[in-house]
Structures are given as structure tokens and as C-alpha cells.
C-alpha positions as CSV (number, residue, x, y, z in Angstrom):
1,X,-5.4,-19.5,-4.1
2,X,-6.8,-23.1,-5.1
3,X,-10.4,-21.2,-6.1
4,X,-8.6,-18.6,-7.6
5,X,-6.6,-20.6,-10.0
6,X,-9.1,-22.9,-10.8
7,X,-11.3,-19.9,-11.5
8,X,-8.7,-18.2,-13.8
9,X,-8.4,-21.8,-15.7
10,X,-11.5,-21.5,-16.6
11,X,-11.9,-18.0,-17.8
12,X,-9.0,-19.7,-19.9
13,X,-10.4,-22.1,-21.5
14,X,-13.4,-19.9,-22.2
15,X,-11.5,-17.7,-23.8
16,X,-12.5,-15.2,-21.8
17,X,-9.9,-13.6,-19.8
18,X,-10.0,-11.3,-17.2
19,X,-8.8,-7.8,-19.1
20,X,-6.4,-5.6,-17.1
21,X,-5.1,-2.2,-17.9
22,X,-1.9,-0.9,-16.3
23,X,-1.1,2.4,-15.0
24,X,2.2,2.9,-14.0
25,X,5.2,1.2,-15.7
26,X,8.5,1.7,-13.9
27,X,10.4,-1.8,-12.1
28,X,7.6,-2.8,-10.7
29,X,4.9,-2.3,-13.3
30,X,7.2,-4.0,-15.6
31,X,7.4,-7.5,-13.3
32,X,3.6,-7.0,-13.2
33,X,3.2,-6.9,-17.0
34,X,5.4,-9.8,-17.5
35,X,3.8,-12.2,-14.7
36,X,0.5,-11.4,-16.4
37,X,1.3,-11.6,-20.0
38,X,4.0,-15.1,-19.4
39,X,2.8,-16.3,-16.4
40,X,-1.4,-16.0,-15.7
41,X,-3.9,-18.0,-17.8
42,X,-7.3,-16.3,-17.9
43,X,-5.8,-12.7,-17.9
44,X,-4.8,-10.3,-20.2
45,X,-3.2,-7.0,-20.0
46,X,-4.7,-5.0,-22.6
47,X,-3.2,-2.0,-21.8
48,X,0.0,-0.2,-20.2
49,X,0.1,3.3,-19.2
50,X,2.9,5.3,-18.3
51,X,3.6,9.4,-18.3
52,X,6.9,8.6,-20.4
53,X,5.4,6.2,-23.4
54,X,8.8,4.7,-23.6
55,X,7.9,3.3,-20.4
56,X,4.5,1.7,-21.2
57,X,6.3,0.0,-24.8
58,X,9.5,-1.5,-22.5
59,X,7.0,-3.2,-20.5
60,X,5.1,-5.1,-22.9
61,X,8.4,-5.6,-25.0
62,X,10.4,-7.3,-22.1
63,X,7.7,-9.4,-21.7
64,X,8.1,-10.5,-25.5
65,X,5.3,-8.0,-26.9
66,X,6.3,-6.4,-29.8
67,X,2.7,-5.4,-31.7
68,X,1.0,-3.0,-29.4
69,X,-0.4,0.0,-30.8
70,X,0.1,3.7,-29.3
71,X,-3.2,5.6,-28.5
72,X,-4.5,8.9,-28.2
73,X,-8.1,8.4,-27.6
74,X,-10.8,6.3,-25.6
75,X,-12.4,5.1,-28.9
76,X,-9.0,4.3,-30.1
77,X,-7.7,2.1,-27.3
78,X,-11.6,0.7,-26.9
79,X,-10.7,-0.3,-30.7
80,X,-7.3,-1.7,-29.8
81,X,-9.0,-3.9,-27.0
82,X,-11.9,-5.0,-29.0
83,X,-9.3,-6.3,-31.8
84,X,-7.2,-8.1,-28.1
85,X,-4.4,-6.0,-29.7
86,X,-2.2,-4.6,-26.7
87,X,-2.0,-0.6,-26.2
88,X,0.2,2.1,-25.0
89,X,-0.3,5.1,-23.8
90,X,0.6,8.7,-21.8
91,X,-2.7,9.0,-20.9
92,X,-3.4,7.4,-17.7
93,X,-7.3,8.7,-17.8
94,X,-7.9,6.8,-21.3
95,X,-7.4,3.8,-19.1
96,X,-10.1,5.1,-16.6
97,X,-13.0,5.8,-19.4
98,X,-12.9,2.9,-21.7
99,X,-15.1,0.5,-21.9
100,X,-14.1,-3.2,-22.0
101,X,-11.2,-3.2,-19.2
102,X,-12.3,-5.1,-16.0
103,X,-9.9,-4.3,-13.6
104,X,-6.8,-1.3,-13.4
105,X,-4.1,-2.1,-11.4
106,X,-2.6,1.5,-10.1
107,X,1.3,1.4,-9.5
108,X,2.5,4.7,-9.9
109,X,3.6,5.7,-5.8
110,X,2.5,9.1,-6.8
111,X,0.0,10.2,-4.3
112,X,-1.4,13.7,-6.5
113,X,-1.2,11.7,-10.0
114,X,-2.1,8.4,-8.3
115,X,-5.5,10.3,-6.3
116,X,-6.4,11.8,-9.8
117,X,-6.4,8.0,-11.6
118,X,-8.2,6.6,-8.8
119,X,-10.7,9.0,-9.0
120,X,-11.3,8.9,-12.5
121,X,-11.4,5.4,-12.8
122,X,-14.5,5.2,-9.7
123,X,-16.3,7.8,-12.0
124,X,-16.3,5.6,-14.5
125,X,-17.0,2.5,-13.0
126,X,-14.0,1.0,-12.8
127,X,-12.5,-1.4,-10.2
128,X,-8.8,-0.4,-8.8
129,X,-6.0,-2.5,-7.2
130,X,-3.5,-0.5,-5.5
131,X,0.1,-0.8,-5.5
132,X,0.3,3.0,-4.2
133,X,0.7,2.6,-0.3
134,X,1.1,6.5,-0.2
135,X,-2.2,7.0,-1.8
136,X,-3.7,4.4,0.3
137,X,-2.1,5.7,4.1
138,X,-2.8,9.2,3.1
139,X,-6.7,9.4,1.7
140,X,-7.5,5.9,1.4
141,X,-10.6,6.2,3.5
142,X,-12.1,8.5,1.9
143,X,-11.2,6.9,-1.5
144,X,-13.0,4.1,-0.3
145,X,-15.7,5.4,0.7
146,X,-16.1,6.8,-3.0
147,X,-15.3,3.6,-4.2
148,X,-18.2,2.0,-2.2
149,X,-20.8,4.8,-3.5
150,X,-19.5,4.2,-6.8
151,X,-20.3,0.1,-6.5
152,X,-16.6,-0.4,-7.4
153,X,-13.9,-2.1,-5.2
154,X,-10.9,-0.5,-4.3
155,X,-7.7,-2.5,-2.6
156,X,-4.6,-3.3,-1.9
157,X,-3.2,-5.9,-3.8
158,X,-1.5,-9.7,-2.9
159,X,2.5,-10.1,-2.9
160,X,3.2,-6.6,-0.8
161,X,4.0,-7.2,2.5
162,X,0.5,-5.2,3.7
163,X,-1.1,-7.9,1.4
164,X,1.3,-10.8,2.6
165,X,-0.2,-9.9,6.6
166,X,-3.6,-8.8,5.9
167,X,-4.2,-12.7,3.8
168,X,-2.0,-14.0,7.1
169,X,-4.0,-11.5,9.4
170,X,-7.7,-13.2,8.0
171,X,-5.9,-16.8,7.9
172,X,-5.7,-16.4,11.6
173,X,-8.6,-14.9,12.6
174,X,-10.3,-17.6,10.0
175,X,-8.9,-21.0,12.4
176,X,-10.2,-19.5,15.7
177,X,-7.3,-17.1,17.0
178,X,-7.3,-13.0,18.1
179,X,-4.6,-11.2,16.3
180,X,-3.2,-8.5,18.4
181,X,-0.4,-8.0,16.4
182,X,0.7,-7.4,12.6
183,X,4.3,-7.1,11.6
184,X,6.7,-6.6,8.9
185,X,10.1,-8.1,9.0
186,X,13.0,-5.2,8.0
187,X,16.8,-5.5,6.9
188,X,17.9,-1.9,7.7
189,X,16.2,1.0,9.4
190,X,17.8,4.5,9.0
191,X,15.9,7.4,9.1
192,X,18.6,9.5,7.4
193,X,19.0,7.6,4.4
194,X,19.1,9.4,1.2
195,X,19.4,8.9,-2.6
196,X,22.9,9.5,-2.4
197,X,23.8,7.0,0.1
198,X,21.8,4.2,-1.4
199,X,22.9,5.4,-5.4
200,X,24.6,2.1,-5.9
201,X,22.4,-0.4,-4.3
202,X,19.4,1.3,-7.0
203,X,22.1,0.8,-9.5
204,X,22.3,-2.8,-8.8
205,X,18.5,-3.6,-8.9
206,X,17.6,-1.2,-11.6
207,X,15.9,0.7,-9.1
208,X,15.0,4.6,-8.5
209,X,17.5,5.6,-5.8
210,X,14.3,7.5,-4.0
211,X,12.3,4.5,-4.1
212,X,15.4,2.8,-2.7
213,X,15.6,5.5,-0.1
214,X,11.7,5.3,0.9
215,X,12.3,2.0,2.5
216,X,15.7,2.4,3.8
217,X,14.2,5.5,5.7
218,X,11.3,3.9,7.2
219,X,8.7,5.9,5.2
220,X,7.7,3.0,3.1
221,X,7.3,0.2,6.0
222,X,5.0,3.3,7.9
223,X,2.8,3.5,5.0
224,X,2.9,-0.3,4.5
225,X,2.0,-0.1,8.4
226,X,-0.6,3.0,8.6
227,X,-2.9,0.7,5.9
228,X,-2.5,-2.6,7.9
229,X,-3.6,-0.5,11.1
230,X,-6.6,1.2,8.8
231,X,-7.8,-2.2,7.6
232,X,-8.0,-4.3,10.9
233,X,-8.9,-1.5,13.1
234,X,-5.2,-1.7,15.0
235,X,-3.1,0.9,16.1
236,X,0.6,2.2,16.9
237,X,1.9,1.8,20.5
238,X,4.0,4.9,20.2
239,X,4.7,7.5,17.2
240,X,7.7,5.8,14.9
241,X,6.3,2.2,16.0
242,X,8.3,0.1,18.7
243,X,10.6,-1.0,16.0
244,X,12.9,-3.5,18.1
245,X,15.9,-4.6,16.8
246,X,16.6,-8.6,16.9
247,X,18.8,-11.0,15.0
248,X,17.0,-14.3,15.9
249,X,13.8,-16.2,15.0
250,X,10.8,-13.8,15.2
251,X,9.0,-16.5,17.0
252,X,11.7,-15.3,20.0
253,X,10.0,-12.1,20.5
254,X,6.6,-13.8,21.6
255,X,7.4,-12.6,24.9
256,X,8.9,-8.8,24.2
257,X,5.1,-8.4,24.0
258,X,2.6,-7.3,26.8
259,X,-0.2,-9.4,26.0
260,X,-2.4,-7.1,28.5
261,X,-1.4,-3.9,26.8
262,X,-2.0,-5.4,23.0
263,X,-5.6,-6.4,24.1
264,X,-5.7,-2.3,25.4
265,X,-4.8,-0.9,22.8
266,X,-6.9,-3.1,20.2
267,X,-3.8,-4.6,18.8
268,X,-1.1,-3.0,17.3
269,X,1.2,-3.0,13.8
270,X,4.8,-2.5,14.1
271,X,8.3,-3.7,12.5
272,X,11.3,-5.6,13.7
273,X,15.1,-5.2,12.3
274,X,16.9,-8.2,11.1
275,X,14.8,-10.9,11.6
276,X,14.8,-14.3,10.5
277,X,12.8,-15.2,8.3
278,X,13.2,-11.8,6.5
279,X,12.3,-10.3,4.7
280,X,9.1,-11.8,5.6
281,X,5.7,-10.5,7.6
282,X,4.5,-12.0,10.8
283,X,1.4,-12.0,12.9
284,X,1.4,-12.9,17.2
285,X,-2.4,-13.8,18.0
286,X,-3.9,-15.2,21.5
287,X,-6.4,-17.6,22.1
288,X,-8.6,-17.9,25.1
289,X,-9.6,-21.9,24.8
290,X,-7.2,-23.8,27.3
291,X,-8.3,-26.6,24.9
292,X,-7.5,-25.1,21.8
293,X,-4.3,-23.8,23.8
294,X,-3.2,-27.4,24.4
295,X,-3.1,-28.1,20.9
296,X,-1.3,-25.6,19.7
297,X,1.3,-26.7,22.3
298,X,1.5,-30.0,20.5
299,X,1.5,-28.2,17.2
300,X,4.6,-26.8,18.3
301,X,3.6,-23.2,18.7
302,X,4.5,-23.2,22.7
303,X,2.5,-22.2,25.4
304,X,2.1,-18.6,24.3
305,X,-0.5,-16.5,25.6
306,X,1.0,-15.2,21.8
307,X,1.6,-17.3,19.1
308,X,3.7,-16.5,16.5
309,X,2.4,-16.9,12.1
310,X,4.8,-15.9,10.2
311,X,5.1,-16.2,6.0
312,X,9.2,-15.8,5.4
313,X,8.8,-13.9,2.1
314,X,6.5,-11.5,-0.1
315,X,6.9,-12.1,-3.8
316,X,5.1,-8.9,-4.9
317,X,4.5,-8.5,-8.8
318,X,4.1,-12.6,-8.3
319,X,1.0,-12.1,-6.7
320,X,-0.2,-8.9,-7.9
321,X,-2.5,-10.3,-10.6
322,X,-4.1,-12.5,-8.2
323,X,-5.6,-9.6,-6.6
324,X,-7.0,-8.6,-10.0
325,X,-8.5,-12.1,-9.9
326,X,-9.7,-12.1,-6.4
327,X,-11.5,-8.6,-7.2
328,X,-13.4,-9.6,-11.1
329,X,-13.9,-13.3,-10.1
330,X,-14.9,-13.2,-6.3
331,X,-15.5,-9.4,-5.5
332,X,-13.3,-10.4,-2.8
333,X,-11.5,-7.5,-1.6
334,X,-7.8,-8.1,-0.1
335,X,-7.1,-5.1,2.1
336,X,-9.2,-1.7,2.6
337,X,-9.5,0.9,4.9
338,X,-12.9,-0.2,7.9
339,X,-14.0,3.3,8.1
340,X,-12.3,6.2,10.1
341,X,-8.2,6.2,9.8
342,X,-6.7,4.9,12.3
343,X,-3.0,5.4,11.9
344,X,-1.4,8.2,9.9
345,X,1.8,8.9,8.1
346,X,3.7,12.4,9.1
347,X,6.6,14.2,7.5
348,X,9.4,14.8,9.8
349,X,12.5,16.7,9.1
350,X,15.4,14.3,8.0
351,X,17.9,17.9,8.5
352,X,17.8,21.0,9.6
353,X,14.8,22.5,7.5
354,X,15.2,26.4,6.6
355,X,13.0,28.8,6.0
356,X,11.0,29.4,3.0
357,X,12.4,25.7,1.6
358,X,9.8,23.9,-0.8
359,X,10.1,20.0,0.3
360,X,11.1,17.3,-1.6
361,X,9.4,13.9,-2.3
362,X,9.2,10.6,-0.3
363,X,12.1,8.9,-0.4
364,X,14.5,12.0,-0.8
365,X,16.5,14.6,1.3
366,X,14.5,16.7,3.8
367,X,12.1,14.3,4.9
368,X,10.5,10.8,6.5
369,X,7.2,9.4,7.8
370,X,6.8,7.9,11.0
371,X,3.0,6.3,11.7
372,X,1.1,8.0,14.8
373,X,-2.1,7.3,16.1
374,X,-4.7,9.6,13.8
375,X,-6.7,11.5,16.8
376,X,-2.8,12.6,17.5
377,X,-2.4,13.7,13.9
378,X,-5.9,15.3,14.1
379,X,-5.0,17.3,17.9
380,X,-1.5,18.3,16.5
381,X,-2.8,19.5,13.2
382,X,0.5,17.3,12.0
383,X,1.2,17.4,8.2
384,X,0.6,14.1,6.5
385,X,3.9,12.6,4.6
386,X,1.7,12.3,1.2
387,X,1.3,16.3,1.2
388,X,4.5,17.3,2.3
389,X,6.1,17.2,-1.2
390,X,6.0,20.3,-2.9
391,X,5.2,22.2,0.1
392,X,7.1,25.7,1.0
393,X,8.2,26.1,4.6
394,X,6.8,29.0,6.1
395,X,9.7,29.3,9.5
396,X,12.2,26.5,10.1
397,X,12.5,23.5,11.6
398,X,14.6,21.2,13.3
399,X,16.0,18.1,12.1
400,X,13.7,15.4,13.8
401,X,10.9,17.4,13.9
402,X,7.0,16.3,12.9
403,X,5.9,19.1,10.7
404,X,2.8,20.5,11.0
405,X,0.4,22.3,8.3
406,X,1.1,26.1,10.4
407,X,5.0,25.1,8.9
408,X,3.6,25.0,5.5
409,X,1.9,26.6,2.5
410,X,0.2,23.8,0.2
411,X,0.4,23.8,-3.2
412,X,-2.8,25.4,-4.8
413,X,-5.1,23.1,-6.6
414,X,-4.2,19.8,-5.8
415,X,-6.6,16.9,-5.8
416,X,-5.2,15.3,-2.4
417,X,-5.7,18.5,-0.3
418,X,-9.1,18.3,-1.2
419,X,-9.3,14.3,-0.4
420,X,-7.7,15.2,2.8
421,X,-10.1,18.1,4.3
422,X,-12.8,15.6,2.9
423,X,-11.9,12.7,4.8
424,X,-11.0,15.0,7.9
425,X,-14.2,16.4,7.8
426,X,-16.1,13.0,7.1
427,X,-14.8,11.0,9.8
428,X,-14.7,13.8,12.6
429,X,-15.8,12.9,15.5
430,X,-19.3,13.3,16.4
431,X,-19.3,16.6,18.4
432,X,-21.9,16.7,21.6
433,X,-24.4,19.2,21.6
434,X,-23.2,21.5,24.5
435,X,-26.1,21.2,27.7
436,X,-29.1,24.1,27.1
């Protein structure tokens, strides 16, 4: 943080700023495109994006913007930047081709839409930070692995609570200790959630009552989860996470932990219910120095064999442009997949399912993701949470049920199918040659 606003000062007083474009302008977007227009030196967003153009002109007008322009074209928005006067647009893919943006930051939680921007924007060069968990815990290998052919970086951003442990995950790892666990903190936990039943708390926040719903049902915190696992090379002890309820200090559950079965298992991500310091992220790490062990027992951080880091908050759109920052400044990449998936996302019936239904989205009625291990997904031929929507069931299936794709008929023609089968066929395992 020190180098990076030091760094960002300085593109400041260059007058030189780091230009962003924006894709994506619903409540999130909009705290993003405030932070950065009221709140960054050394940055500029140049231009917001959104399918609904209303959208994209709220954004930069609740952040005190009132002389954007509207464009239609790549040479008009590169004319718009060129003259640093801020555009809006439908056209996410503008975004993607112009020239003279350094950085798009991708918040729309759309997989299909989101996997079509991403794309675009590695073709042409461009580098990406991610809000879009679902994209990322559903193709984000293979994304990556474009992105790296491409010479582009692709990542999760700051401020997100896979952000808040991966920076807590490397500040660990970085003073000497083994990380063998990565956690998020959680408030409520209800797999049968809905938009109806959380209506009124969307109301209250200006939310999306879906987007509400996505984290009440534990889809969100598993895709939050599934891209921690992917980018430290950790797992899940069990399909749904362990997921223990407890209403003290998170450093209490030190010993709910066998430190024997973490080291097993490579470590592990998972989630606790209420708590304190929520809504915050945690990570328990080991070290194997009696030395080093005695000072950390006068540091106050007992006598483990875990020791509990924990940061009590994540201040998302805060920290978002920081990521920008850390990515045009540094080519420092906050959180991306190592290689092979680790830990998938898979739709499971929230009811009763019936026969020849077409699913709804994340966050909605008939479904919610639970992270299993990915040679699980893989055997089982489960169906991935960020293909279920839109899908028609082919037979039913009961409520509490993992899907798999023999339930199913896909969509034709979309993008992520074609991501998926990629990456499945990509990070196969190797088969042996059978003995002549």
C-alpha cells in the first residue's frame, strides 16, 4: 500500500494518471467510479460501461460528473479519452478495443457476458481486474491461461474478501509461516434463501434482491472460496466446506482444526458463521521453528501449532482501484488461478426440480453452489454453478441434489461452454500409455 500510493502520487503530479475503463455499473460499479473519480490521485476513469446506459451516466453523475459524452464507436470513445473527457456507453466491447485505456476493471457478476468482455479485452491487449467471482471459479484457469499468452494480467481485485485473504494469505507466508488455512468470516448461512425472503434487506441497501440472495445462500462465499483454493493450490475438506458455526473470537477455533489433516490435504479454504471480527477474513498458519514458535508466544498468538491472522473487515470498492494500481504500476498481480482448478462451484437443487424446468440464475429460486474438490466434479461429471442458468432439465431432481450435465441440456452457443470443455480438456490429467 505505502509503494502503491506513493507510486499513484506521482503519476499525479505527472499528470499522468493511470486510465481505467469500467464495465459494469450497478451498486458496486458505482462505489468504484466514485472512489476513483473523488478519492484516487493518479487515476482516472475514462470510461463507464453498462448494458442499460442509464446505468453507466448515474455512475459518473453521483460521483459529481455531469459532462461525459455517449459513444457509439471505438474512434469515438478513443476521441473522448484523448480530449480526458469521460464516456458512456452500452457497448462493453468499445471498452475492450480502444486504444489509450490501461486497465478495465470487470464488475458485471455475469459469467456468459462477463467471459465474452474478458475475452475481448485479452485480444486486444488489455489488462482485466475482476470483480466477477463467478467468471473467475467457473473458467478462470483457462482465462488465465489466455491472459498469460496474451502478455496481459488478469486478477482479482483488493477490498473482496478473496482479495482481503489472498494479500493476508502472501503477508503470512511473506514473515516465515505455512498457511494451511484460508477463511471468510459469514453473518448468515441458509441455503434456501431466495429473493423473496431477502426483498427488504435489498431494499434497504439499494441492492439486487438476487445479489442479496447469492450470499445469503452460500453461492457467493463458495465462489469467493473455489478462487482462494485455485490461487494457493488449497482445497475443500468436504463438499459444502466445514462451515462451523461459532459466536466467539475466531482466534477460539485454533483448535477445531486437525493440524495433521490440514498439512494432508495441502491446506484447506472454508467459512465460519458469526464470528467476531465479522465480517472479516482470517488465515491459521503453523510454523515449524521452536524458536520462531517462542516468539510468537510472546507476541501473544499462543502456543498454537496454528496461529490465527485475521483482518476484521473488507472495504471492497475502497480498495478496488488499488488493484488497478498494483496491476499498471507493478505488474503485480493480486489473486489468479496456479494452473489446474482446484476447487469447483456446483449447482444443487434449492426445491424439488421438475422436469423439463429451464434454471434460473445465481442468487434465485431453484439453485445454490457448494465448493467440491475438482477431480470430484471431473469423476461425477457435476454441473458447474456458472452454467446452470439457462439450462433445461432433462428428468427431475430432488431438492438438495448436485446436478449433473446428463440432467441438463446447455444453451447453444455460449461462450462459457466452450471455456469450460477448454479448460477441462487442458488441465486433464495426463493419461498413462496402457503397457504393450
Amino acid at each position: 500500500m505505502i509503494i502503491v500510493d506513493t507510486a499513484l502520487q506521482a503519476r499525479a503530479e505527472a499528470h499522468h494518471p493511470i486510465k481505467v475503463g469500467l464495465i459494469g455499473a450497478g451498486f458496486m460499479g458505482r462505489g468504484i467510479a466514485n472512489q476513483i473519480i473523488n478519492s484516487v490521485p493518479g487515476m482516472a476513469l475514462v470510461a463507464v460501461s453498462n448494458r442499460n446506459r442509464a446505468g453507466a451516466e448515474r455512475a459518473y453523475t453521483e460521483a459529481g460528473i455531469t459532462d461525459f459524452r455517449t459513444v457509439t464507436s471505438v474512434e469515438a470513445l478513443e476521441a473522448s479519452i484523448y480530449r480526458s473527457q469521460p464516456a458512456v456507453t452500452e457497448d462493453a466491447l468499445l471498452l475492450c478495443r480502444a486504444e489509450g485505456i490501461d486497465v478495465l476493471i470487470e464488475a458485471t457478476g455475469d459469467v456468459e457476458f462477463g467471459a465474452q468482455v474478458v475475452m475481448e479485452a485479452i485480444a486486444y491487449g488489455k489488462h482485466i481486474v475482476s470483480m466477477n467471482a463467478e467468471l473467475d471459479g467457473t473458467v478462470g484457469p483457462i482465462l488465465k491461461l489466455y491472459a498469460d499468452r496474451a502478455g496481459v494480467i488478469l486478477t482479482a481485485c483488493d477490498g473482496d474478501q478473496p482479495g482481503v485473504q489472498m494479500n493476508l494469505y502472501r503477508y503470512v507466508k511473506s514473515i516465515g509461516l505455512t498457511p494451511l488455512l484460508c477463511g471468510n468470516i459469514k453473518g448468515l448461512q441458509d441455503p434456501y434463501r431466495n429473493p423473496t425472503t431477502q426483498e427488504a434487506f435489498a431494499k434497504r441497501w439499494g441492492q439486487k434482491p438476487h445479489m442479496v440472495t447469492s450470499f445469503a445462500d452460500g453461492s457467493k462465499i463458495s465462489f469467493e472460496q473455489a478462487i482462494v483454493a485455485n490461487a494457493t493450490g488449497m482445497t475443500v475438506a468436504k463438499r459444502g466446506m466445514l462451515g462451523y458455526d461459532h459466536s466467539g473470537h475466531i482466534d477460539e477455533l485454533t483448535g477445531r482444526y486437525d493440524v495433521d489433516v490440514l498439512r494432508s490435504l495441502g491446506g484447506i479454504v472454508d467459512y465460519v458463521v458469526g464470528s467476531k471480527p465479522g465480517p472479516g477474513v482470517f488465515v491459521f498458519a503453523t510454523h515449524d521453528d521452536p524458536k520462531q514458535q517462542h516468539y510468537l508466544n510472546l507476541y501473544k498468538l499462543g502456543e498454537g501449532p496454528l496461529y490465527s491472522f485475521y483482518t476484521p473487515y473488507h472495504l471492497c470498492h475502497f480498495e478496488v482501484p488499488l488493484s488497478a494500481a498494483r496491476v499498471v504500476l507493478f505488474g503485480d498481480v493480486v489473486m489468479a488461478p496456479l494452473g489446474a482448478p482446484k476447487v469447483d462451484v456446483v449447482a444443487t437443487a434449492k426445491i424439488d426440480l421438475p422436469a423439463g424446468a429451464t434454471l434460473d440464475g445465481i442468487g434465485f429460486y431453484m439453485t445454490y453452489g457448494q465448493c467440491e474438490k475438482a477431480e470430484v466434479t471431473a469423476a461425477q461429471d457435476l454441473l458447474p454453478m456458472g452454467v446452470a442458468v439457462g439450462c433445461r432439465l432433462k428428468r427431475a431432481v430432488p431438492k438438495d441434489q448436485v446436478l449433473t450435465y446428463a440432467d441438463v441440456e446447455l444453451p447453444p452457443g455460449r461462450l462459457v461452454d466452450r471455456l469450460r470443455a477448454e479448460q477441462n480438456a487442458h488441465f486433464a490429467p495426463a493419461r498413462i500409455p496402457a503397457a504393450v
